[in-house]
N, C-alpha and C positions, 0 to 999 in steps of 0.2 A: 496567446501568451506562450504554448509551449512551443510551436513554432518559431517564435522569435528567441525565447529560449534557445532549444536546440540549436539555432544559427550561429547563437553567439557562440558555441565553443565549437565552432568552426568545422561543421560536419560533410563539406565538402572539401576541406583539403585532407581529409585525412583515408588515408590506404590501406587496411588491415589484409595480412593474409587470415585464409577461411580457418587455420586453428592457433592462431595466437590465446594463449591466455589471459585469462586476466578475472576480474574481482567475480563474485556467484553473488546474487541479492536474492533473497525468499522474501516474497509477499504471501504475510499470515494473516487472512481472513476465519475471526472467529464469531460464530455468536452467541451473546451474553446473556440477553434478555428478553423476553416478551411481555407485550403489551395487550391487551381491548383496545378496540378501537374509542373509546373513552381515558385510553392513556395510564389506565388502573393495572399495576403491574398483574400477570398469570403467571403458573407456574411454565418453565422450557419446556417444550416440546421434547416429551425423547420416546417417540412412537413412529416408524415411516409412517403413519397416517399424519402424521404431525399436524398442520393448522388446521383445526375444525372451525371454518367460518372466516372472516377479514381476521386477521395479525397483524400487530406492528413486529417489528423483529429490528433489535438494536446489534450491529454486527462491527464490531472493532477492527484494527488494521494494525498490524505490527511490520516489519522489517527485521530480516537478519542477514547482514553481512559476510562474507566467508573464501577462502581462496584467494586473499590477498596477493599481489604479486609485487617483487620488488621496487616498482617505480609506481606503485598504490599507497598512497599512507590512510584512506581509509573510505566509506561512502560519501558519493557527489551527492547523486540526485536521483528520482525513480520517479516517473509518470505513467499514469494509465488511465484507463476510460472504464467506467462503470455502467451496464450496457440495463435497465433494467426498462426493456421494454415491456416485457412480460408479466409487468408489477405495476401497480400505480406508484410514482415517485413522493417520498417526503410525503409521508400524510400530514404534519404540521408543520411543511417550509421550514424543516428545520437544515436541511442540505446536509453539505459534509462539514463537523464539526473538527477542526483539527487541534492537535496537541498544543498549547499555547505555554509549553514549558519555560522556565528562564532559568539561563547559567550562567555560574561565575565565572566570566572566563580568566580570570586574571588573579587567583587567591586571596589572601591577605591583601592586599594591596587597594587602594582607593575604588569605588566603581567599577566596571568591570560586566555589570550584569547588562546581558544579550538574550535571547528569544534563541531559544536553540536551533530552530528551524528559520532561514532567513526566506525561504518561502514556502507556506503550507497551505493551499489553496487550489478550492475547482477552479479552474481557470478558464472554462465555457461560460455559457450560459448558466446567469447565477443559479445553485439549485438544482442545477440538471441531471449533476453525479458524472456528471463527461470531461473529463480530461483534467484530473487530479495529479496536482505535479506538488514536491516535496525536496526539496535540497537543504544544505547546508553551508554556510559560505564558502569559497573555495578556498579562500587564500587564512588555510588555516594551518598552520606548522608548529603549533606550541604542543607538543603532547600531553600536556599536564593542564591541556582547553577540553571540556568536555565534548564540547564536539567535534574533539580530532576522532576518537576511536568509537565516536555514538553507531550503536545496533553492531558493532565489531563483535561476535563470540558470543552476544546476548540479545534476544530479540528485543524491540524500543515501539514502543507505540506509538501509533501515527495520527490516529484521529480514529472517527467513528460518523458512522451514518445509521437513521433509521428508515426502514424498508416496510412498506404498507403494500402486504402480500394479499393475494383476494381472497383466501382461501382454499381454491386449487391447484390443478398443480402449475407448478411455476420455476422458474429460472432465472438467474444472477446468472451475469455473466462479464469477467474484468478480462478488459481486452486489451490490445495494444500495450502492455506490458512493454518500458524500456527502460535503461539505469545505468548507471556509470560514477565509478569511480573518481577521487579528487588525486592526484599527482602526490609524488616528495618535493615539488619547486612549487605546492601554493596555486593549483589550479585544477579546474576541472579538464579530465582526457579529453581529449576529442571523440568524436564518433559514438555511440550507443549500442547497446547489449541488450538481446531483443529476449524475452523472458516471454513463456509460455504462457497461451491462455488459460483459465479458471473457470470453472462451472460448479456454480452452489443450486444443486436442486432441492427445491422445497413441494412437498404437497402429496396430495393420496397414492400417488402409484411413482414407485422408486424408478430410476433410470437402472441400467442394467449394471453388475459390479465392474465392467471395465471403463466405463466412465470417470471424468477424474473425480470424483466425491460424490458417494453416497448418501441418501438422506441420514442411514443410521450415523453415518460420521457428525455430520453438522449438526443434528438435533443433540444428539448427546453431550453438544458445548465444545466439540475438540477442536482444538486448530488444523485448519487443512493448513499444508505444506506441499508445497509443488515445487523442488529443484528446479531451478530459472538454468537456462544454457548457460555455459562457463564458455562458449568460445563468441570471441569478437563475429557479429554479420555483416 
């Protein structure tokens, strides 16, 4: 799916040079909640010893938008892969759960209501947490449509997955990070914008402080944030 995705907006015709501009997307992975493995909520973890024994651990997903550039009217699309070898996946098959918002796109006016996201889906194997793609339609130009300027200036939530950690220590890892902008003529850019990998360490012995996030960060509920590359690759 993101493959054929990506084809369609034509990623072999298009030439960027190495620092062309263009839009910055933040993917904000936070986590909200803990579970027993009986599903009976516990109190967050906020100890680098953090899970004592199996955890579920419920970890949200936002978007923010940012560095728009003049022939951008606002976020396309954003795909990535969610690596969690190192975890047992989905303890209740619950997958990735995505935002199933609905807008008006059209005010006052008759009808009008739309699903904000025209696609929010793992697009792998169902369940797997691998290859999570998210856009919005392209051919949007009405600025007074909610999702002309969605996650522009304010982070917008995407969906949410639960993660069934064993206990030790362990690692999340969101890979393949890519994203792009929708046009002012009503389409998505061509070509993609390669956003840097993420590592959420969970478990008894922290990773060292130059890694990208600490346990004390993510136990304590904060949103990591990892500026994505601002130039075209």
């Amino acid at each position: 799916m993101i493959k054929r995705f990506l084809a369609a907006i034509s990623l072999v015709t298009f030439f960027a040079t190495a620092n062309a501009r263009a839009i910055v997307v933040d993917l904000i992975p936070e986590m909200v909640a803990a579970y027993d493995t009986a599903f009976t909520p516990i109190a967050l973890p906020t100890s680098p010893n953090c899970c004592v024994g199996e955890t579920i651990l419920q970890f949200d997903f936002s978007i923010l938008a940012s560095d728009l550039q003049s022939n951008e009217a606002g976020f396309g699309w954003i795909a990535f892969d969610i690596d969690l070898s190192g975890a047992v996946v989905d303890a209740y098959n619950i997958g990735w759960n995505p935002d199933n918002f609905v807008i008006d796109s059209n005010g006052a006016a008759p009808g009008g209501k739309l699903p904000l996201w025209s696609i929010n889906e793992d697009t792998g194997t169902p369940n797997d947490e691998i290859g999570i793609l998210v856009a919005v339609a392209s051919n949007i130009t009405n600025p007074s449509d909610p999702r002309y300027s969605v996650a522009v200036g304010s982070p917008r939530y995407i969906g949410s997955m639960f993660v069934h950690f064993n206990g030790e220590d362990d690692v999340m890892r969101i890979e393949n990070i890519r994203y792009q902008a929708r046009s002012t003529s009503g389409a998505y850019l061509p070509s993609s914008i390669n956003g840097n990998d993420l590592e959420i360490y969970i478990g008894a012995a922290c990773p060292e402080p130059s890694t990208l996030i600490t346990c004390s960060m993510i136990l304590s509920g904060l949103a990591f944030r990892r500026r994505m590359h601002d130039y075209l690759s």
